[in-house]
C-alpha positions as CSV (number, residue, x, y, z in Angstrom):
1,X,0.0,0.0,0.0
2,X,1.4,3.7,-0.6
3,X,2.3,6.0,1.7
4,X,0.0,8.8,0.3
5,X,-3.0,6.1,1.0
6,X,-2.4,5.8,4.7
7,X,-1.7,8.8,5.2
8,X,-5.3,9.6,3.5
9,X,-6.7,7.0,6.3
10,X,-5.0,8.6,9.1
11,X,-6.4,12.2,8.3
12,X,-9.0,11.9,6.3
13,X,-12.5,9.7,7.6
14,X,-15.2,12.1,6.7
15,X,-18.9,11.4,9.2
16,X,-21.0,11.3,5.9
17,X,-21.5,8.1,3.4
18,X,-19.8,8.2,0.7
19,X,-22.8,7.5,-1.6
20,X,-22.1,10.6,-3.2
21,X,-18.4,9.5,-4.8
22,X,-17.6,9.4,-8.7
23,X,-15.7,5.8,-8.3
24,X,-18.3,3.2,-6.9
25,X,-19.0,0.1,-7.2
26,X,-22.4,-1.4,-8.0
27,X,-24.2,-5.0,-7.7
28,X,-26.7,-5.9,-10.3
29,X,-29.7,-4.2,-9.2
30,X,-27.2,-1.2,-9.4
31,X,-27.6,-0.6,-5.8
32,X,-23.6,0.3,-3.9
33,X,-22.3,-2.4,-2.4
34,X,-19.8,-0.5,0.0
35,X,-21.1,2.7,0.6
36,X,-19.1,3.5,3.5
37,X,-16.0,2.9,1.9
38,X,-14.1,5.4,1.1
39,X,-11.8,4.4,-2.7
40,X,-8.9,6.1,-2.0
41,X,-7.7,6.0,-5.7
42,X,-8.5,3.8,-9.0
43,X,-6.1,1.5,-11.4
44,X,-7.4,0.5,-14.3
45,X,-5.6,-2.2,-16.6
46,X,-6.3,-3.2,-19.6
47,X,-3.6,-5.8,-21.2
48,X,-3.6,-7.1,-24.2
49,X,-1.0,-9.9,-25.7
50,X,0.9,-9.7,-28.7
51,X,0.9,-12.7,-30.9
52,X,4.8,-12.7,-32.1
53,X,5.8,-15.7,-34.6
54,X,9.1,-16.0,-35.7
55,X,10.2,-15.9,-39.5
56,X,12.8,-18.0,-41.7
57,X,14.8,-15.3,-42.1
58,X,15.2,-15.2,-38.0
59,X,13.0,-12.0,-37.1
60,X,9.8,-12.1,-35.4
61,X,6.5,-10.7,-37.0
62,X,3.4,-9.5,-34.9
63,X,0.4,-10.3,-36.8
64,X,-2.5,-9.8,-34.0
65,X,-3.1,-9.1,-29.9
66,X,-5.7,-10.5,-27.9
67,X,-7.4,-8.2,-25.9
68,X,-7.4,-9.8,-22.3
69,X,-9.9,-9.0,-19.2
70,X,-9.8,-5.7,-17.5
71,X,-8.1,-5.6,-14.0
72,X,-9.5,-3.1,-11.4
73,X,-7.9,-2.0,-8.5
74,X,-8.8,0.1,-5.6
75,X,-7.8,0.6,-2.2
76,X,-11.0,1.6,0.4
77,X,-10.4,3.0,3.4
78,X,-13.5,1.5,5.6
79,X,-14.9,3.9,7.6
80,X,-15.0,3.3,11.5
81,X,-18.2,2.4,12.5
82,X,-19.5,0.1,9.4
83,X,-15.8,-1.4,8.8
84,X,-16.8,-4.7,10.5
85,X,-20.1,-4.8,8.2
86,X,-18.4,-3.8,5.5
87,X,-15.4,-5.7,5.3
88,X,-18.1,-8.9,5.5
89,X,-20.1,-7.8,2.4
90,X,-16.7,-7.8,0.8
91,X,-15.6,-10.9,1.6
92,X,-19.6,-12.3,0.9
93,X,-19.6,-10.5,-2.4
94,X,-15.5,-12.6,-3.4
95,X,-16.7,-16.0,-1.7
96,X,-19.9,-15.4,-4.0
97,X,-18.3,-13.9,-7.2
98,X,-20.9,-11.6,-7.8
99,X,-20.9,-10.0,-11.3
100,X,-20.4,-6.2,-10.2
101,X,-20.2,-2.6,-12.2
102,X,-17.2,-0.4,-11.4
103,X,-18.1,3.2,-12.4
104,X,-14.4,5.7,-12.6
105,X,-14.4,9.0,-13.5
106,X,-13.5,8.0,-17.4
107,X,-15.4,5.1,-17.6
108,X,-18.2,2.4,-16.9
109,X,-16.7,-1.4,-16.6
110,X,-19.2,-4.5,-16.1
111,X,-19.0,-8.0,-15.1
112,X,-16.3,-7.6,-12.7
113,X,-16.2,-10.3,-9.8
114,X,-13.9,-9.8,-7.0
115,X,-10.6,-11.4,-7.5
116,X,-8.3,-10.6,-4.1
117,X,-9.6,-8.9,-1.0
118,X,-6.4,-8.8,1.1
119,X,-6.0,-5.8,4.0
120,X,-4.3,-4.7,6.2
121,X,-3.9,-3.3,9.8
122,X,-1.9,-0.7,10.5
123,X,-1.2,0.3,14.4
124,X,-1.6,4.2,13.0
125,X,-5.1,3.8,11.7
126,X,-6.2,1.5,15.0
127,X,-9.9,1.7,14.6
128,X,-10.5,0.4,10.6
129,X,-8.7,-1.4,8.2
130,X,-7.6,-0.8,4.6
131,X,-9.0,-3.1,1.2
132,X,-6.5,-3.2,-1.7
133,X,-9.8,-4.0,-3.4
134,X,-8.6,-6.2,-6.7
135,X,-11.5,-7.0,-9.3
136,X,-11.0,-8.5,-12.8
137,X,-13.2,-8.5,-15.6
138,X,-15.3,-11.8,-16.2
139,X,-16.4,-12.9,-20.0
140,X,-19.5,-15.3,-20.2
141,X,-19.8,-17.7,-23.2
142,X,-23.2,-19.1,-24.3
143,X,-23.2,-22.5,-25.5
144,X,-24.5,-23.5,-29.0
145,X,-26.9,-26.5,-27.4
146,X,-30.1,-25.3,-28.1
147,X,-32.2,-28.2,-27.1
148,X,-32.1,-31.7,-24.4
149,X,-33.2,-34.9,-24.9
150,X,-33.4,-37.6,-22.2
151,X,-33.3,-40.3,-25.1
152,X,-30.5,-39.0,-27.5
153,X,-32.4,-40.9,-30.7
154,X,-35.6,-38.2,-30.0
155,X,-33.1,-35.3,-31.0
156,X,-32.3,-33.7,-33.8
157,X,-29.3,-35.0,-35.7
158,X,-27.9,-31.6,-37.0
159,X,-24.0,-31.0,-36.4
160,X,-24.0,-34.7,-35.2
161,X,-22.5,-36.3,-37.8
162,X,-23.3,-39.8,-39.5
163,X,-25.0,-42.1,-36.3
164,X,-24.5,-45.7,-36.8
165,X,-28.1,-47.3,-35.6
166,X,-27.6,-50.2,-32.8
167,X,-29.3,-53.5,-34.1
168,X,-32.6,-54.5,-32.6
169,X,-32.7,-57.6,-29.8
170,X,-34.3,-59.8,-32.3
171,X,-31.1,-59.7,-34.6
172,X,-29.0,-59.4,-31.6
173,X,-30.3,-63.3,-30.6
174,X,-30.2,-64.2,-34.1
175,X,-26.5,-63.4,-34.6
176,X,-25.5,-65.4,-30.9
177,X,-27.6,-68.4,-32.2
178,X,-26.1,-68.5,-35.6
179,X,-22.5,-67.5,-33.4
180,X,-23.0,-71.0,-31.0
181,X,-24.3,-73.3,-33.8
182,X,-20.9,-72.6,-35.7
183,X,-18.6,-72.8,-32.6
184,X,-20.3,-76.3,-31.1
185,X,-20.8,-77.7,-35.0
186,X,-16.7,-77.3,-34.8
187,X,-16.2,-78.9,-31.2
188,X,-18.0,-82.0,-32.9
């Protein structure tokens, strides 16, 4: 944790909620989830990986990045009397991984889930603790199964390929019969 955050703790725990701040963070009814946390400061990442390949002639070409999942983090100063309640809704929302909304002063960024909430306890700030807050973005996929059959042979056989069809009991018996007469015509 910086120096300039703690010494924002140690001086700076205003009586009001902070309900009112520009960098919050929402569930999904929009509701705050913290509102007497006070977010010290914001850090927004967003990586992104370059795909290098090397050539014959022993350089490397970059021919496309992949744009990876935002990383948030913020460190809230809890304020005194809520920091027990607070610090639990934390930990609830993490052990839960709630889909939240972070909302910065430049931007809006969804499906965020709550990836570390380590703190820390400083003797100097002896009445609340400190949340170096990390979130990371979260990507849903949707599956192409539209439909689900209890007997597969009900389905529809699009994107399944050629199906080989199992032979009936009847034929089943036949084949064992006609199987045994050949194997004990041989023993005799």
């Amino acid at each position: 944790m910086s120096q300039e955050v703690a010494l924002l703790a140690s001086t700076f725990i205003p009586e009001v909620p902070y309900s009112q701040n520009l960098i919050a963070v929402y569930d999904s009814n929009f509701e705050q989830v913290f509102p007497y946390a006070l977010i010290a400061k914001v850090s927004v990442r967003r990586p992104t990986k370059l795909m290098d390949h090397p050539l014959e002639t022993g350089t490397e070409t970059t021919d496309h990045r992949v744009i990876l999942n935002t990383e948030i983090e913020l460190p809230l100063i809890l304020r005194p009397e809520y920091y027990k309640e607070t610090y639990n809704n934390i930990i609830h929302l993490w052990e839960t991984a709630e889909l939240l909304t972070v909302q910065t002063k430049a931007s809006v960024f969804n499906n965020q889930i709550i990836e570390e909430p380590p703190h820390e306890e400083l003797a100097e700030i002896y009445n609340t603790i400190i949340i170096n807050l990390k979130l990371r973005q979260v990507q849903i996929a949707v599956s192409g199964v539209s439909e689900s059959y209890k007997n597969p042979t009900k389905g529809s056989t699009i994107d399944r390929g050629s199906i080989k069809s199992e032979p009936t009991e009847a034929v089943q018996e036949e084949r064992i019969s006609t199987l045994g007469k050949i194997v004990y015509s041989k023993k005799m």
